[in-house]
PLY file of the C-alpha trace (Angstrom):
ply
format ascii 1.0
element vertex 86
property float x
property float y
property float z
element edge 85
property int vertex1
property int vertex2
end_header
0.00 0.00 0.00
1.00 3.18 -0.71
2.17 6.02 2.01
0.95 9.23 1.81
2.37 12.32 3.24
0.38 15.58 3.17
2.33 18.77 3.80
0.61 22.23 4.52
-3.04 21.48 5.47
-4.78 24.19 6.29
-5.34 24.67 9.91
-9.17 24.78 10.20
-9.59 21.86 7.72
-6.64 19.94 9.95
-9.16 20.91 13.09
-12.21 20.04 10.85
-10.85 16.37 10.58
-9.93 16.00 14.21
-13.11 16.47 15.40
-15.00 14.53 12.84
-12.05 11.72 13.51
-13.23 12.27 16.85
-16.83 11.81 16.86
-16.44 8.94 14.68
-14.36 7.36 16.81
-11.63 7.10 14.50
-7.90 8.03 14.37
-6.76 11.40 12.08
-5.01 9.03 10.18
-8.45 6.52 9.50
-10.37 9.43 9.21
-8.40 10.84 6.20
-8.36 7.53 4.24
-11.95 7.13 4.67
-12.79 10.98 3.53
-10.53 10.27 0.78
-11.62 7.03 -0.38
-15.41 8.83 -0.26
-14.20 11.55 -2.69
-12.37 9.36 -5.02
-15.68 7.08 -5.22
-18.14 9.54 -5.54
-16.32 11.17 -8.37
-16.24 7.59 -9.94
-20.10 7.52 -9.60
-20.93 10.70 -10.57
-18.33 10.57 -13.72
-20.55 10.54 -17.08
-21.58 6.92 -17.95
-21.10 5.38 -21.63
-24.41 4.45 -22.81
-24.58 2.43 -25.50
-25.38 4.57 -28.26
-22.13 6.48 -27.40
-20.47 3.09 -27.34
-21.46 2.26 -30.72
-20.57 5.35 -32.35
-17.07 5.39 -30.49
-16.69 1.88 -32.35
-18.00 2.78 -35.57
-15.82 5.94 -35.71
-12.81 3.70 -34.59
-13.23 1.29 -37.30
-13.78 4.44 -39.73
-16.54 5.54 -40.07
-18.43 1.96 -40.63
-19.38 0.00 -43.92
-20.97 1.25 -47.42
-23.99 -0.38 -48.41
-26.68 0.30 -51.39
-30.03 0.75 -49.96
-32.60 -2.42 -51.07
-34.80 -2.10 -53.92
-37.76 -2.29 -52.43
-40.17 -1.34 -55.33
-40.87 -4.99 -56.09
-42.54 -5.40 -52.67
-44.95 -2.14 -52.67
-47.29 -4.36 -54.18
-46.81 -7.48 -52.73
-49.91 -9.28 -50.30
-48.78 -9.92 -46.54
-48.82 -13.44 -45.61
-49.42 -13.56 -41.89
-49.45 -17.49 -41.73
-52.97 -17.71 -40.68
0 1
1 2
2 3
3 4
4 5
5 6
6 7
7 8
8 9
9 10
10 11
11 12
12 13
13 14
14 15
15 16
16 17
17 18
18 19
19 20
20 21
21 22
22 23
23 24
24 25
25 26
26 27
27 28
28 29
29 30
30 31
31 32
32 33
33 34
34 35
35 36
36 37
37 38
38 39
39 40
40 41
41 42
42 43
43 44
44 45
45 46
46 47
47 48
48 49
49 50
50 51
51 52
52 53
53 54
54 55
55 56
56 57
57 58
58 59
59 60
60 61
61 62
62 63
63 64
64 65
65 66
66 67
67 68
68 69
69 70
70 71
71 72
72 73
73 74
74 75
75 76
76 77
77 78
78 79
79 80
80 81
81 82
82 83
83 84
84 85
């Protein structure tokens, strides 16, 4: 695990962290990891989330720009009757 030294804390934030320490029964030292580890994790959670839609363009753009197709001829269908299967 890493060590961690902190130089030039501001006095009233030093004091703030005692007495929280304090009242959560906690050394300084605990009570810094913990309001650290809190920070670093609720950044992470708030942090924008990919969707999927993002994902997919990220990919297509990667892989440049995607494929070239012709668009189906359709015409021959317009007129076609819909077999359901009933």
């Amino acid at each position: 695990m890493l060590d961690l030294t902190i130089h030039d804390i501001d006095e009233a934030v030093e004091r703030e962290l005692r007495d929280i320490a304090a009242r959560n029964g906690r050394s300084l030292e605990e009570e810094a990891r913990s309001a650290l580890t809190a920070f670093v994790v609720g950044r992470r959670s708030t942090a924008k989330q990919e969707t999927a839609g993002d994902v997919l363009r990220r990919l297509r753009a990667e892989a440049g720009g995607g494929a070239d197709f012709e668009p189906l001829d359709r015409s021959e269908w317009k007129d076609r009757p819909v077999d359901f299967g009933l």
